[in-house]
C-alpha positions as CSV (number, residue, x, y, z in Angstrom):
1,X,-15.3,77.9,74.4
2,X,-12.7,76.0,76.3
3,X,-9.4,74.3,74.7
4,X,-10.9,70.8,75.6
5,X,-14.0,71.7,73.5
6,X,-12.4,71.8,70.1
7,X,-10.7,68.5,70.3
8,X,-13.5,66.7,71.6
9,X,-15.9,68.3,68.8
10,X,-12.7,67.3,65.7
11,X,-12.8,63.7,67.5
12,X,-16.6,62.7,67.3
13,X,-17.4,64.5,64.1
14,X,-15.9,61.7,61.5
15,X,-17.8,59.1,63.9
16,X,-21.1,60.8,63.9
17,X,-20.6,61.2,60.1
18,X,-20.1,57.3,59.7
19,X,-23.0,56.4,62.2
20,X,-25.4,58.2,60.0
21,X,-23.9,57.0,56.6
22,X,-24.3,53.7,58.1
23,X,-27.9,54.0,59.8
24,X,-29.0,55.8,56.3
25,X,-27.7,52.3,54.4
26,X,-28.6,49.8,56.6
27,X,-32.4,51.5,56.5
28,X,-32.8,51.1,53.3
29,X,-31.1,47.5,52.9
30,X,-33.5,46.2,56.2
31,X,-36.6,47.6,53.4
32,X,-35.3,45.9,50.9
33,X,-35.7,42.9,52.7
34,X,-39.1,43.3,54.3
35,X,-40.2,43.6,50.9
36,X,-38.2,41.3,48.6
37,X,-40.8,38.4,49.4
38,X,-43.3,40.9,47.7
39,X,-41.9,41.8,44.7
40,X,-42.4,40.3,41.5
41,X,-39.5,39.7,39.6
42,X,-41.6,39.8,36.5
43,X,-43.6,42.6,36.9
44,X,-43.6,46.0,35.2
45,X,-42.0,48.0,38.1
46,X,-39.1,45.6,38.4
47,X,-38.6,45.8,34.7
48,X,-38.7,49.6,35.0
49,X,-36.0,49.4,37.8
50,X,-33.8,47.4,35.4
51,X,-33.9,49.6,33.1
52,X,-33.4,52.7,34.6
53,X,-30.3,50.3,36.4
54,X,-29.1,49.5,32.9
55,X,-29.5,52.7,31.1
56,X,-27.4,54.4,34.2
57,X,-24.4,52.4,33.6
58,X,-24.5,52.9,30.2
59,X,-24.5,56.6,30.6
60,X,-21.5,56.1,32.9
61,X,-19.5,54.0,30.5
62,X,-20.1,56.4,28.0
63,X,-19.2,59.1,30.1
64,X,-15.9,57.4,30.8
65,X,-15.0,56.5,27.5
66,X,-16.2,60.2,26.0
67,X,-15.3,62.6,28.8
68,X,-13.0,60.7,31.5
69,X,-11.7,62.4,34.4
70,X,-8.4,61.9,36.0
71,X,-5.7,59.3,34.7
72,X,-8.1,58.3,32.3
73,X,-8.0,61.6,30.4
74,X,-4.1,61.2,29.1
75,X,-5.4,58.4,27.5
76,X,-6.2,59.4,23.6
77,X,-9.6,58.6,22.8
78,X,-9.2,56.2,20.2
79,X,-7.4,53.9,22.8
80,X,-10.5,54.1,24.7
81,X,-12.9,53.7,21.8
82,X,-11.0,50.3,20.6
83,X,-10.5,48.9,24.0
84,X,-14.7,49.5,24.5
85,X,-15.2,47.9,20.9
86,X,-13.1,45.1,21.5
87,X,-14.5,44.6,25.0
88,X,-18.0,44.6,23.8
89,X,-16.9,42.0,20.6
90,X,-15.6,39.5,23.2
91,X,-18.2,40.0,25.6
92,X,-20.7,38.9,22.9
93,X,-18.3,36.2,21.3
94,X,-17.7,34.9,24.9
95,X,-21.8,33.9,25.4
96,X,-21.6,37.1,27.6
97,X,-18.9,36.2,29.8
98,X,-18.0,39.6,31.6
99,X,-15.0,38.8,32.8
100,X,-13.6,38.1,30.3
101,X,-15.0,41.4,28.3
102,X,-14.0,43.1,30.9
103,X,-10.3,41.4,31.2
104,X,-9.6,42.4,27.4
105,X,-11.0,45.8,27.5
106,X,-8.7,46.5,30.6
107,X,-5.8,44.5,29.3
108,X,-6.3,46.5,25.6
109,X,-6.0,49.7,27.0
110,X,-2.9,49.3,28.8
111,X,-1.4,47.6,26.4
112,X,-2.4,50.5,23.9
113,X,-0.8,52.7,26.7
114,X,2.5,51.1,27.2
115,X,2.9,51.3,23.5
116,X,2.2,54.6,23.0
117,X,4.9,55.7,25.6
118,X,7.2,52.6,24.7
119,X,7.7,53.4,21.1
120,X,7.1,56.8,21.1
């Protein structure tokens, strides 16, 4: 192996890495459209999808609020809990407006932060 060999091989790893992230995305996306015209957006198998879509994120959001990783986890979980409940009131007061949920949610769990570590 020659000195020249390694720095080549350091410098085209990352770049084969993305090119093949990339082709493996774009594959699927260019399927996607070849067969969007031939889906029914009705149909069982759609419905299924959305489902299985829905269900997914709700396992993550419980995951987040029950088990959270990282910064998250210094959070006590009754912060967590109310900030989800209130988010989840709005979002149903607000004719489903999920921004706004969302907004309140956020904007309840760090204010439920900066009070914890403000006043005690």
């Amino acid at each position: 192996m020659s000195e020249t060999a390694l720095p080549d091989a350091v410098f085209w790893w990352p770049i084969l890495v993305m090119v093949a992230g990339a082709a493996a995305t774009y594959v699927w996306r260019a399927l996607g459209v070849a067969l969007s015209g031939r889906i029914d957006p009705e149909g069982a198998l759609f419905q299924w999808a959305a489902c299985i879509a829905y269900a997914l994120l709700a396992a993550l959001v419980a995951r987040m609020i029950i088990l959270p990783t990282g910064p998250l986890a210094q959070t006590p979980m009754i912060d967590r809990v109310a900030a989800a409940i209130l988010a989840f009131a709005v979002l149903f007061v607000s004719r489903r407006n999920v921004l706004l949920g969302i907004a309140v949610g956020a904007g309840t769990l760090v204010l439920a932060t900066y009070a914890r570590t403000a006043w005690f």
